[in-house]
N, C-alpha and C positions, 0 to 999 in steps of 0.2 A: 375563654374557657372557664367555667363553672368551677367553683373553687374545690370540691369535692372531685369532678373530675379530673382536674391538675392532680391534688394529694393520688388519686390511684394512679396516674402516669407517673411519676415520682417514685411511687414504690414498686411499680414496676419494673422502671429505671433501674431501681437498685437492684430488684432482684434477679437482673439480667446483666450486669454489668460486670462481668467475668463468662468464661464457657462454667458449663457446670461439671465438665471433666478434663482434668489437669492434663498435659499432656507430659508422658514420660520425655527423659531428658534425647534420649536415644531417636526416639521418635520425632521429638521435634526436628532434632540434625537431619533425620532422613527426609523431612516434609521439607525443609529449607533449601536441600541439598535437590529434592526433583522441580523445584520452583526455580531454583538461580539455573539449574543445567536446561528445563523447558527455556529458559528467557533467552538463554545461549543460543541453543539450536533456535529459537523465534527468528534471531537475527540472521543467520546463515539460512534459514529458511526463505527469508525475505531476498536475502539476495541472489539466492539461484532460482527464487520463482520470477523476479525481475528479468536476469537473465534468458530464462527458458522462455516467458511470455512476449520480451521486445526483445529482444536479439536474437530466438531462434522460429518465432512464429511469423508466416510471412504476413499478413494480414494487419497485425501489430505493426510492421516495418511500413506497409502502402499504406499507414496512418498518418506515422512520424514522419516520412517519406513527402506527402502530400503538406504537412504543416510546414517541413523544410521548403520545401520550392516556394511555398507562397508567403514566405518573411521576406519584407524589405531589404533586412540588413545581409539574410545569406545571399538574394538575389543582386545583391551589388557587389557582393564577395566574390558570386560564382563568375559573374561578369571581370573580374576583374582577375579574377584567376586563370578563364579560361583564354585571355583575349592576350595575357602575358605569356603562356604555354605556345601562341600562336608567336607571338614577336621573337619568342627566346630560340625557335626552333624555322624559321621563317626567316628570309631578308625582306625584311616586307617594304625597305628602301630602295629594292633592287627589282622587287615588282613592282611597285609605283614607276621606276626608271622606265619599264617597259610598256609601260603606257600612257605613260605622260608624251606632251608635243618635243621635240630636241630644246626648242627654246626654253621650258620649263622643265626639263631633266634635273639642272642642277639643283631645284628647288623641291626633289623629293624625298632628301633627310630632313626638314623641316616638317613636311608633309606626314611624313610619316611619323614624327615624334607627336606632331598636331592632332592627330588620328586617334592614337593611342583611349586615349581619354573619352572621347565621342563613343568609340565603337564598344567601350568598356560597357557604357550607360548603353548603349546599343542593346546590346547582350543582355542588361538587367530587365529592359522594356521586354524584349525577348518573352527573356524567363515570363512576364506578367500575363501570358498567353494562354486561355484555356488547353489549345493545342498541343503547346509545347512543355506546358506542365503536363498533362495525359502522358507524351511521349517522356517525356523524366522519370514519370511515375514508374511506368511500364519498363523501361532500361533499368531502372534501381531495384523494381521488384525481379525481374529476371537474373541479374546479378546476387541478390541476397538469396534466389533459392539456388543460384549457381554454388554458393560459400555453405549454404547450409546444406545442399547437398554432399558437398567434397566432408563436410564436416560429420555428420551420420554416416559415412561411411556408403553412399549410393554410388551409381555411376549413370552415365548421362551427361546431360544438361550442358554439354560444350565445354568441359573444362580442362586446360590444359595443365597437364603437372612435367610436362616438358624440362630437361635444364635443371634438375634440383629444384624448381619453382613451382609453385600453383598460382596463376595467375588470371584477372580477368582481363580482356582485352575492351577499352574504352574507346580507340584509334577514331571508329567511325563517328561519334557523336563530336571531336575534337576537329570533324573534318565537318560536318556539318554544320558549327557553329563559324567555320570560316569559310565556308559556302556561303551562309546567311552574312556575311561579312562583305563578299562580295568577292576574294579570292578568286583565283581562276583555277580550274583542274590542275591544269600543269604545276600549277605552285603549291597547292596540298599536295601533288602528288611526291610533292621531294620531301614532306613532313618523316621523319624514321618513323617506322611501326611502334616502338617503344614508346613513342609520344600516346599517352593513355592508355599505355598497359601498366594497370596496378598488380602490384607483388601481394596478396595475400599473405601467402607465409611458403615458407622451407620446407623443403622436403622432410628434410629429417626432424621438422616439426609435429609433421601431420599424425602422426600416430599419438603424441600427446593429446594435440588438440580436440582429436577425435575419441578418445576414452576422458577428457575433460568435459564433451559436449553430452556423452551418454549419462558421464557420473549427473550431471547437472539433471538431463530429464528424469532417471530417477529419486533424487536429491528433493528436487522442489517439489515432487509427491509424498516422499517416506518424512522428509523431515517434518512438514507439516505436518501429517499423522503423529508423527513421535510428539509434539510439543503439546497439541491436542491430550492425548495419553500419558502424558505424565504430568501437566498441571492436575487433569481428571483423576489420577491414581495421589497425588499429593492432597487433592483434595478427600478425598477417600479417607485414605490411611489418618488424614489430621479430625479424628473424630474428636469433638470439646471443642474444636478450634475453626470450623470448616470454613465459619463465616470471614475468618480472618486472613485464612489460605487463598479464598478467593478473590478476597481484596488486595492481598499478594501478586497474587497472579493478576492482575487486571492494572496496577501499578508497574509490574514488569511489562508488560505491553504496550501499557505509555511509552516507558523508558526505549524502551526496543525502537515505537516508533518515531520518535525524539530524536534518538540516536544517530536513524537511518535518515532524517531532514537534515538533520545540520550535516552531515557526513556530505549528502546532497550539496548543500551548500558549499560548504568550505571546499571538497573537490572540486569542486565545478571553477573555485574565485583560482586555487590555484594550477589546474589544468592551463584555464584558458590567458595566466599568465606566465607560463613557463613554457607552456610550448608554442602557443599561436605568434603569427607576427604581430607589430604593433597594428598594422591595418588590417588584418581582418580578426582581434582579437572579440570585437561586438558579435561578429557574424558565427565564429566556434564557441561565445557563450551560449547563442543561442541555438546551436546545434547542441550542445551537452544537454540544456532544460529540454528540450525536444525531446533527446534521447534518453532520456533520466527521469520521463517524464510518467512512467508505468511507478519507476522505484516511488517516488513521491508522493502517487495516488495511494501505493501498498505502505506506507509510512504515515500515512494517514488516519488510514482504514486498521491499523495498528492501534495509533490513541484513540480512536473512536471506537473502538470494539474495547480495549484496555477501559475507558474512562466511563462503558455500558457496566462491564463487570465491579469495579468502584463503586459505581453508585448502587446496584443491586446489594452490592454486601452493606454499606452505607443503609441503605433502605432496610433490609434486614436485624440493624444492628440496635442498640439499647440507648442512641440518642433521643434526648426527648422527641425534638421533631420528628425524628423517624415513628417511634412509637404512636405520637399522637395522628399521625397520617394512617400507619396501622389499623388503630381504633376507628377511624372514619372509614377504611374501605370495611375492614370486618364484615359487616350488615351483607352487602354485596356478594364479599368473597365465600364466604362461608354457606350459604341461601339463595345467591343468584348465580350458579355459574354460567348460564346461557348467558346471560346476558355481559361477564367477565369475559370469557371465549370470544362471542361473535364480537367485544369491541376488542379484544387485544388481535384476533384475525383479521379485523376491518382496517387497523395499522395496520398490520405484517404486510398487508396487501399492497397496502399505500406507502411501504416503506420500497417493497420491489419491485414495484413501478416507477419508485423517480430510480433505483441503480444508482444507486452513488456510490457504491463500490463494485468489483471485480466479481467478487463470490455474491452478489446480489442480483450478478446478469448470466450465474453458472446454475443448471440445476443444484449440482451439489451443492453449493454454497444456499440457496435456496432452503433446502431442507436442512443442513446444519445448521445454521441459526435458526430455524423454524422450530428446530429439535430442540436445541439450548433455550429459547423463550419460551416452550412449553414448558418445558422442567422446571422453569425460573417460577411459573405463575403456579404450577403444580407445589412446590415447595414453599413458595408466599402463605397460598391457602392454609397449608397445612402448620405455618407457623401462627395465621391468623386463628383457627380451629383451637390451639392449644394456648395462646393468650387471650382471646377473648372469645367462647367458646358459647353461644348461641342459646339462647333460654327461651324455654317453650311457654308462649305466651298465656295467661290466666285468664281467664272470663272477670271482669272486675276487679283486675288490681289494679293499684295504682301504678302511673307512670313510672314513677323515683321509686319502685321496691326496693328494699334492702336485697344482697343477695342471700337465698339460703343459708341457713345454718350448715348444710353438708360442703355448699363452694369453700366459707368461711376455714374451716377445717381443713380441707386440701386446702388451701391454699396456703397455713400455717403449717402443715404440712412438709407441705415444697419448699419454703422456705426454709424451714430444720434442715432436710436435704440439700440446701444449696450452702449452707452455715456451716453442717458440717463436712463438706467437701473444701472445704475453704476457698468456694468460689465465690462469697461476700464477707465482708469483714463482719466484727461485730455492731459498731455503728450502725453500720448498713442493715444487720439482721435484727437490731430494736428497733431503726425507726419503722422500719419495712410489717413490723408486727404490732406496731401501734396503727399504723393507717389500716393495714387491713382488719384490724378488731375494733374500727369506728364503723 
């Protein structure tokens, strides 16, 4: 960098290196106060949009649903769970008795212990089945809109609230793994009904659950709205300050989405140590990351939106390098906008075609960040316009003019105005008026 244009980044520097209006004391508390409350509600926003999106949307579920069945480790879990469900409820010594030869009768509690273990692995090759994965898919999606039905409050879909209970009944897929087993009719048939009927929840539950199901789908809409609205109204109100509000808020979003990874994390290490057994403790981690697996995309897409807004105000701010990147697009921003537009669209485009996040594959989401990076490059402009503000070319001047004598003046000027707002020291406002008066 040319040693003349270093001294004018420098005194640039300086004479941006504060807002140039103080912010009352009252005002700042009120700015601080809608930044920490937006980053609060951020995080409950996250988790009932988690919520609402994989746990009440079925689509989401035939997702998670489909990555369950085709893990290794659940497919030897389910094998192993399902095949013990059969022995525990089952003499399966006592049907082997029944068709084994007399001379090998006595040898079918061995038999049967010897079995065990085979037919487990059985059941896992099973599961490996285009067919019987389809069929998994389809039993687990019919069940989840069975619970999410009972849950909004619909009726239909086979559900029984029988007995103080809400229950789904699983009996026949319990029977058909020991079909595929080899079982004979007569010996499923003595399985109890209760064998694969899951309890959902209690009667005298369901009224909670069901105004905790609605609060949720209103929740993950209004709250997002509210955190949007009140970073925007703290940004607002923090006039002097804006650039630093936004860097606020953009570091609160990190934090948010930080927060909700390791939360991820660490729940998950002690879920699937305190509740799972030791043998299928691999198999319920990876049903948690499965299930957990929307929260962690939106924890994500948290720091990655947070750590957009950081560098925007960063980019904005009165670091040398910021400023000196500044000065290079200037020329551009100020004189070429076609051509600022068509390439910041030409990304936006190529941004929502790879989708890498949730609101990148939603219209809305679509046009709100579409909305927020217009305003970004509409506000760059217009800070690039008032620091380096465009000079209409001479017929024969030289390259290196000096600036006017009238810039000279404003800008000494502005300087006075910023010295005595006491948004630069004094240091700062002699050297700042020696470089610009060379």
């Amino acid at each position: 960098m040319p040693p003349i244009r270093a001294a004018a980044d420098t005194a640039l520097v300086a004479a941006t290196a504060a807002e140039p209006v103080k912010l009352s004391r009252k005002r700042r508390i009120a700015v601080w106060t809608l930044v920490v409350l937006a980053t609060i509600l951020a995080l409950v926003a996250i988790l009932t949009t988690w919520v609402n999106r994989q746990m009440l949307d079925n689509t989401a579920w035939n997702k998670a649903t489909s990555q369950v069945i085709q893990d290794p480790q659940v497919q030897a879990a389910l094998g192993d769970f399902t095949v013990n469900q059969i022995y525990d409820n089952i003499n399966v010594t006592q049907a082997l008795q029944s068709k084994l030869p007399p001379a090998l009768k006595p040898l079918a509690p061995q038999l049967a212990g010897a079995l065990q273990g085979p037919a487990a692995r059985g059941v896992s090759l099973l599961l490996q089945r285009p067919r019987v994965q389809s069929a998994f898919i389809q039993a687990s999606s019919v069940a989840h809109q069975k619970l999410v039905n009972v849950l909004e409050n619909k009726t239909g879909y086979g559900i029984s609230t029988g007995n103080g209970v809400v229950t789904l009944n699983a009996h026949e897929l319990v029977v058909e793994v020991g079909t595929q087993l080899g079982l004979s009719s007569d010996v499923l048939a003595k399985l109890p009904n209760k064998v694969g009927t899951i309890t959902l929840m209690k009667s005298d539950q369901l009224a909670a659950a069901q105004s905790g199901v609605q609060a949720i789908h209103v929740l993950s809409i209004w709250l997002l709205i509210g955190v949007f609205v009140l970073y925007g109204f703290a940004i607002y109100i923090a006039r002097g300050a804006r650039r630093a509000t936004l860097r606020n808020a953009g570091f609160g979003l990190v934090l948010v989405g930080l927060i909700v990874l390791v939360i991820r994390r660490l729940l998950g290490n002690y879920l699937t140590d305190a509740l799972a057994s030791p043998g299928y403790q691999p198999a319920t981690h990876r049903l948690y990351l499965i299930g957990t697996s929307i929260l962690g995309q939106i924890g994500q897409a948290a720091v990655l939106y947070g750590a957009v807004a950081v560098l925007g105000a960063i980019l904005a701010g009165p670091t040398a390098p910021a400023v000196w990147l500044r000065r290079k697009l200037a020329p551009t921003l100020n004189d070429h906008q076609g051509i600022v537009w068509g390439a910041v669209g030409f990304l936006y485009v190529l941004l929502v075609l790879w989708g890498g996040t949730h609101a990148l594959r939603e219209w809305w989401g679509i046009l709100l960040l579409g909305g927020l990076i217009a305003l970004g490059v509409v506000a760059l402009r217009r800070q690039s316009l008032q620091e380096f503000p465009s000079q209409p070319a001479v017929a024969g001047a030289p390259a290196a003019a000096a600036p006017p004598a009238g810039d000279r003046a404003a800008q000494m000027a502005r300087l006075e105005e910023l010295h005595a707002s006491g948004a630069i020291s004094d240091d700062e406002f002699e050297r700042a008026k020696k470089i610009a008066a060379e």
